[in-house]
N, C-alpha and C positions, 0 to 999 in steps of 0.2 A: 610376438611383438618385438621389434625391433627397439633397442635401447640405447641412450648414447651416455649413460652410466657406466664407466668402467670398474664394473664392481670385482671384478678378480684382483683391481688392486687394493680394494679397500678388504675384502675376506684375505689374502698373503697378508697384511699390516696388524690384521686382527691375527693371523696365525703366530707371527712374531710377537706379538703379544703375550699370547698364550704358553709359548717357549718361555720367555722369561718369568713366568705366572710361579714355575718350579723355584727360581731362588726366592722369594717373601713364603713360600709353604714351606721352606726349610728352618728358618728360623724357630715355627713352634715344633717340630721337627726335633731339633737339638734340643726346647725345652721339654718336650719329650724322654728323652736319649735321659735328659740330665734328673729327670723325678721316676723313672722306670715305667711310665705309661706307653698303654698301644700305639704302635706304628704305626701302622693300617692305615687310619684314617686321614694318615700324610703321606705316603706314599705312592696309593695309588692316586689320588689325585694327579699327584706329581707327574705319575709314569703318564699319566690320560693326556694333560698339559701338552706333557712334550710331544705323547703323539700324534694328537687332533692338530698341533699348534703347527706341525711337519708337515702334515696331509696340506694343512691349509697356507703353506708357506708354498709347498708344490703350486698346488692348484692358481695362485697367483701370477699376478704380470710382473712389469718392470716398468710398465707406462708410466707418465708423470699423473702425479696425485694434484686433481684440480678440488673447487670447489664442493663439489656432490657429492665426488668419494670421500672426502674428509667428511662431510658429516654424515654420510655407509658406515665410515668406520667408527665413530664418534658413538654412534647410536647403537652397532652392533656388538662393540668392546666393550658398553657399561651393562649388555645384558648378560653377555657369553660370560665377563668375567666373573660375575655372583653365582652363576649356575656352577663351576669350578670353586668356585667359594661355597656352595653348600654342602659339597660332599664331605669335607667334614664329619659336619655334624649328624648327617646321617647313619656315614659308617663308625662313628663313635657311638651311637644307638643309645645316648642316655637322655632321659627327659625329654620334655617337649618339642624341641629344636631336632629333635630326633626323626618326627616326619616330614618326608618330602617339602611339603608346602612350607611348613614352620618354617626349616631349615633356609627355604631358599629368601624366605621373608626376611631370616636372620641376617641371609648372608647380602641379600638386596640393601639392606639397612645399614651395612658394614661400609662396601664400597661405595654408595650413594655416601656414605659418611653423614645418615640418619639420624641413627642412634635410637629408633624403635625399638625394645625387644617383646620378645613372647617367652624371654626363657621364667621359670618358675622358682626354682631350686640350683641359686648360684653355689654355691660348696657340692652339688652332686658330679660339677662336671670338673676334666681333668684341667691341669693349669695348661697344658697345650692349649686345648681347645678355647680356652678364656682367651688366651695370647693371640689366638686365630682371628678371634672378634677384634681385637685390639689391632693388629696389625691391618686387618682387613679394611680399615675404618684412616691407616694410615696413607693404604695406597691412595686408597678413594679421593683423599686431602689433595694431595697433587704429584704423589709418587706415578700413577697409572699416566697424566699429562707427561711429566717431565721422561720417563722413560718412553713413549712414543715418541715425544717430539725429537728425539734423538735418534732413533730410528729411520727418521722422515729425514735426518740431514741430509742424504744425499738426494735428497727429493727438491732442494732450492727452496723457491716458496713455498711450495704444499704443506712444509712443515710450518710456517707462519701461517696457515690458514685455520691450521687445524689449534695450531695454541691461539688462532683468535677465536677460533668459537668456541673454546672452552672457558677463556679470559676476558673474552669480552672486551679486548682490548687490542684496537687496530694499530699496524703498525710496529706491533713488539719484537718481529724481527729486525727491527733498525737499533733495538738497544746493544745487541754486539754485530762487527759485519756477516758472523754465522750463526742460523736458527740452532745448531746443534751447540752450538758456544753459550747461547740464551740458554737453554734447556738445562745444559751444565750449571751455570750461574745459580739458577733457580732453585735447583733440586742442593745444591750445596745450601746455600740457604736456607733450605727448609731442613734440610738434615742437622748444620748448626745448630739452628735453635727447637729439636728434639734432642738433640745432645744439650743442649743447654739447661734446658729442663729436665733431665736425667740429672746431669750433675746438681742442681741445686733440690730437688726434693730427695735428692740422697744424701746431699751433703744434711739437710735438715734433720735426717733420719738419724745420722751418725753423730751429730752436736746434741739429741733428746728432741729434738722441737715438732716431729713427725714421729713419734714411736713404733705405727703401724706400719710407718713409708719404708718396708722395706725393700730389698732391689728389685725385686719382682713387681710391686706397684709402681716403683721408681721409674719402672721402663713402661709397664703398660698404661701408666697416664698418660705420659709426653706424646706417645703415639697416635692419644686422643683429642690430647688437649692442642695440641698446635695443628690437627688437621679440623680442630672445629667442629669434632664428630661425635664424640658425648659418651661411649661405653666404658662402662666402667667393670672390672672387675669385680668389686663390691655391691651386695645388692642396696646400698644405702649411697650410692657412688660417691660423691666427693662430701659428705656429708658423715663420711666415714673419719676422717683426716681431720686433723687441729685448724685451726682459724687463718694462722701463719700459709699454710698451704693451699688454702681456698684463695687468701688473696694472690699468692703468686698464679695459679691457676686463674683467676680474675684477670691480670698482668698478659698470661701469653694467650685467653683466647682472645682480646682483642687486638693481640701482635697477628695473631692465623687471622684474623679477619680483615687486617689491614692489607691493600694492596701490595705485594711483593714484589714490583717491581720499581717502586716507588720507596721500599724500605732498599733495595740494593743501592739505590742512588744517595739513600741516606747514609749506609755503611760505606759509600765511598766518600762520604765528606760531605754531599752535596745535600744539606739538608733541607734549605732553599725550596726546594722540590718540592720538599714532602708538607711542608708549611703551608708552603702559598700553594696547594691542593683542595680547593673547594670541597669536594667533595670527603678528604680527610678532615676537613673543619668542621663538615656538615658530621659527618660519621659520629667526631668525639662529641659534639657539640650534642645530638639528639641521646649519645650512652647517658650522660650527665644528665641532662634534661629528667629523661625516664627514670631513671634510678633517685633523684631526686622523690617525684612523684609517687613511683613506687612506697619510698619508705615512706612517705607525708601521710599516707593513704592508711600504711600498718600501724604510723603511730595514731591516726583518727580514730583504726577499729576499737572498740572496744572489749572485742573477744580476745587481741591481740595483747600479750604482757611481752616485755622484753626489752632488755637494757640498752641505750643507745649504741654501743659496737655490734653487738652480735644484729641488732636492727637494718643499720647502716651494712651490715656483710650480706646481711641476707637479701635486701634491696639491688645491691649492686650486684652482687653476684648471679643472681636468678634472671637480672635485667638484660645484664651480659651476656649471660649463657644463653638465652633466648632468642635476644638481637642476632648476635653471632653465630645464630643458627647450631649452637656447640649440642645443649639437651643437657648438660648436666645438671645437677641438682644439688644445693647442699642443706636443703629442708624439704619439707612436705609442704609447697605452695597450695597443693589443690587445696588446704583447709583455710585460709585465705578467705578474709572478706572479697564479694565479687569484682569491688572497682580496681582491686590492685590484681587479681587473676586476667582481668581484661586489659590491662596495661600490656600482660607479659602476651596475650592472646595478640595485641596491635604489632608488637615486637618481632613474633614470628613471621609478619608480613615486611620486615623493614630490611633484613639481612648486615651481612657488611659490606664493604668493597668492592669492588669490580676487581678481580686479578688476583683474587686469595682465596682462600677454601674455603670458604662460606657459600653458602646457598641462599635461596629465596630471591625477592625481587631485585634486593641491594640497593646500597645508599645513590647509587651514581644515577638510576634513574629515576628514583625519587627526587632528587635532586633537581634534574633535568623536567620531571613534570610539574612539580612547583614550580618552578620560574618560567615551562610554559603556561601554565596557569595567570600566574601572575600577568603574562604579558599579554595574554588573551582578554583578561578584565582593563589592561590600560586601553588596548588596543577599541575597546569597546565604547569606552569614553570620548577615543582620541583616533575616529578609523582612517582619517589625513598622517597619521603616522605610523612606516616602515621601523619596527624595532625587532631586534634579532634577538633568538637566547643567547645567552653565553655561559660558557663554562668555564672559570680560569682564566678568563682574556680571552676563549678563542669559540669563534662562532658556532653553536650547530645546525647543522644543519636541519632544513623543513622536513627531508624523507629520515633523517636520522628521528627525529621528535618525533612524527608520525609511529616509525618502528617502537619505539618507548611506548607509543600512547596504548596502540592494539596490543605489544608484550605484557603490559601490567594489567588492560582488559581481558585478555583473555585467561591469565592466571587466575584474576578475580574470579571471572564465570564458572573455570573448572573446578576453584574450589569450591563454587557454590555446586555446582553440579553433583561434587563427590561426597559434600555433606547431605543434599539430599537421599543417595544413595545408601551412606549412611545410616541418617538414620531409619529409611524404608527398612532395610536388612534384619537391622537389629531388632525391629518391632516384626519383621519375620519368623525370627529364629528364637522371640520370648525374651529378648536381653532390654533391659529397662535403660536408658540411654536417653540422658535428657538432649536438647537440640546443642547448649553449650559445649556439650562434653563431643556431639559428635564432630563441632564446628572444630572444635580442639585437634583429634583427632587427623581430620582430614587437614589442617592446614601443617598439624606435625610431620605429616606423612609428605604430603605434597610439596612441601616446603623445608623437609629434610631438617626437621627441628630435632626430633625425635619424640620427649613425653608430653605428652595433651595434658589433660584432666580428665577426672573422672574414675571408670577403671583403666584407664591411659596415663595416668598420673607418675609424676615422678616417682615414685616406688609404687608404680604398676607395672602392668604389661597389656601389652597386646593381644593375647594368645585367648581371651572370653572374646572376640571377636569370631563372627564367623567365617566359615572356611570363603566362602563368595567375598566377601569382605576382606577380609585380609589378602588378596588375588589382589582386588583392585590397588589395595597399595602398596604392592609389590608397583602394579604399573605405574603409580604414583610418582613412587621415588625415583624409580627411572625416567619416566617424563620428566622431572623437576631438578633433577640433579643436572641433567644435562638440556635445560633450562627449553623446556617444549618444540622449538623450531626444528631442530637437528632429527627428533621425532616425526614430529606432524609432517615434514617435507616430506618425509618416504611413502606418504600415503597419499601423495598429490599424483595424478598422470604426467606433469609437465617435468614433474623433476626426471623422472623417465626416460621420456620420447623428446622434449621437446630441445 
């Protein structure tokens, strides 16, 4: 069958990809070198990298990269690269993460910037291999985006295609006259303020105010907390740290959740921008809201004791973390009366921003389906009157709404689909799993939250799940990280032939 996909360009883009795979595996590499743990388990990765990532730079074209092939590549780079992300933990052979499956679930969780785990026994594994999760979870954020789209410079637009289907955000080529100039911008950016975060929970370490932050946590938070991806080194994760450090951690994952394109305009002066952003009003406006709620709910419970601050951190923070798609945790919510567990349950479904590392549906089309909503009930009243949505001042369009309408239905259905699965599975395999705990689950997984409830619970894991089960969300995260279409296209005949 004849194809008018040029897919040798998008497998060379994935090969270079894979080339550079070796410099972020060096980093736990030297933390290796610097504590006297095995190599192995970084090396060959490394060596495989470079030479799958050669084979597949050979095998490639030089054509221009249009639509289709960006998302070939889009969809093939977030799977290839987890599968180079699990070896790892395999050929480190400790604990659970130790088998194939686990391993790749770990490492799927990492790059999607999930924050699932299955591990069991965090002190049995080496500080490499924790920093692996760590970093792994930083690419995912938008290190993997911003180093392809740099790549693609000399590709013209192809590289604006591709950072729009990741971002969601048409036209991002026009913020500098070069897509590789954006790219640059971006990833400074995002490296800033993980420097930034480095310096200040170190600095906190070194004044007493963090006792346990020291430079080793110093570095593996920031890695997490500003790509919105929730692993922690700790099995208590930020629930480990003094109250001081929860809220600055509170601070930057709604900075990773805020559009980034839109904070560069603000660090150029231009704060204007970020204000009169609809959809930035909408964003703070619903954190506030929720977390409001949240704590109203803890202080109603009755089972519930605890003092107004620690109240108010726990509300906000678990609110954030959830909205933000991040997973972190700095209490044991699943013991939680149920109306404030459903709170954090609606939150998973809301995300952050269009154009930042967050995941889930995001605030920009919830946004956008509300006020079609709304305009559909005027219109119903008043069907003599043409009213348009708008966003910002500026019109969207009918086939744009429509695309919003089927994206958020059909997320809907598939998580519905995945929960049923769920729980079928589990009542397979003898694991007791009420319907909440698996609604939990699957929207964690699907929606790159990371901890559900349940045995999925912020100081759970994953890994009493069955092996069938844990498969699917492995596919999960990949669907959802790179937000279903760029998927589902590859399985249509037109995108093909036609």
């Amino acid at each position: 069958m004849k194809t008018n996909v040029k897919w040798r360009v998008s497998i060379g883009l994935v090969g270079t990809v894979l080339k550079w795979l070796a410099v972020p595996l060096s980093f736990p590499l030297l933390i290796g070198l610097y504590y006297t743990e095995p190599l192995l388990p970084f090396l060959v990765p490394m060596a495989l990298s470079l030479a799958i990532g050669e084979a597949l730079v050979r095998a490639g074209s030089d054509d221009n990269l249009g639509p289709r092939e960006a998302f070939l590549m889009v969809a093939v780079t977030w799977f290839v690269v987890p599968l180079v992300g699990a070896m790892p933990f395999v050929l480190a052979g400790t604990g659970s993460v130790a088998h194939p499956v686990n391993a790749l679930f770990e490492s799927m969780s990492g790059v999607t910037t999930t924050g699932a785990t299955v591990l069991l026994e965090f002190e049995i594994h080496d500080r490499s291999i924790m920093m692996w999760r760590q970093v792994s979870q930083w690419l995912g954020g938008l290190g993997i985006l911003v180093l392809a789209t740099a790549i693609l410079s000399q590709l013209g637009v192809g590289g604006a295609q591709l950072m729009e289907s990741e971002t969601q955000i048409k036209g991002v080529n026009k913020l500098t006259p070069r897509i590789s100039q954006t790219a640059r911008l971006l990833g400074e950016l995002y490296i800033g303020l993980t420097f930034l975060l480095i310096g200040i929970l170190y600095g906190l370490h070194l004044v007493g105010i963090a006792p346990n932050m020291g430079l080793y946590n110093a570095i593996a938070h920031p890695l997490t907390a500003v790509s919105t991806a929730g692993f922690s080194p700790e099995p208590e994760s930020i629930a480990a740290f003094s109250p001081t450090v929860q809220w600055v951690i509170t601070l930057f994952m709604i900075v990773g959740a805020t559009n980034f394109v839109l904070m560069y305009f603000a660090l150029q002066g231009d704060w204007r921008r970020l204000i009169d952003s609809e959809e930035f009003r909408f964003y703070i406006g619903l954190l506030a809201v929720l977390s409001v709620i949240t704590a109203a709910l803890l202080v109603l419970d009755d089972s519930y004791s605890g003092s107004i601050e620690p109240t108010v951190r726990y509300a906000v923070f678990n609110t954030v973390s959830m909205m933000t798609t991040t997973g972190y945790a700095n209490v044991d919510f699943d013991l939680w009366e149920a109306g404030a567990k459903h709170i954090l349950l609606i939150c998973m479904f809301i995300g952050g921003m269009a154009g930042s590392t967050t995941c889930s549906i995001k605030t920009l089309r919830w946004l956008v389906v509300i006020k079609g909503f709304r305009r559909d009930l005027f219109t119903a009243i008043h069907p003599e009157v043409i009213q348009p949505v708008r966003l910002s001042g500026e019109v969207v369009g009918e086939d744009a709404l429509r695309d919003i309408y089927a994206f958020t239905l059909v997320n809907i259905l598939l998580f519905a689909a995945a929960t049923v699965f769920i729980v079928v599975d589990a009542a397979r395999a003898g694991i007791l799993l009420s319907e909440f705990d698996a609604m939990g689950a699957a929207a964690a997984t699907f929606l790159n939250i990371g901890p559900g409830f349940g045995i999925a619970g912020p100081f759970g894991t994953y890994e009493g799940f069955p092996m069938t089960t844990k498969l699917l969300m492995i596919l999960l995260m990949w669907i959802g990280r790179i937000e279903i279409i760029p998927v589902l296209v590859l399985f249509t005949k037109r995108f093909w032939t036609s």
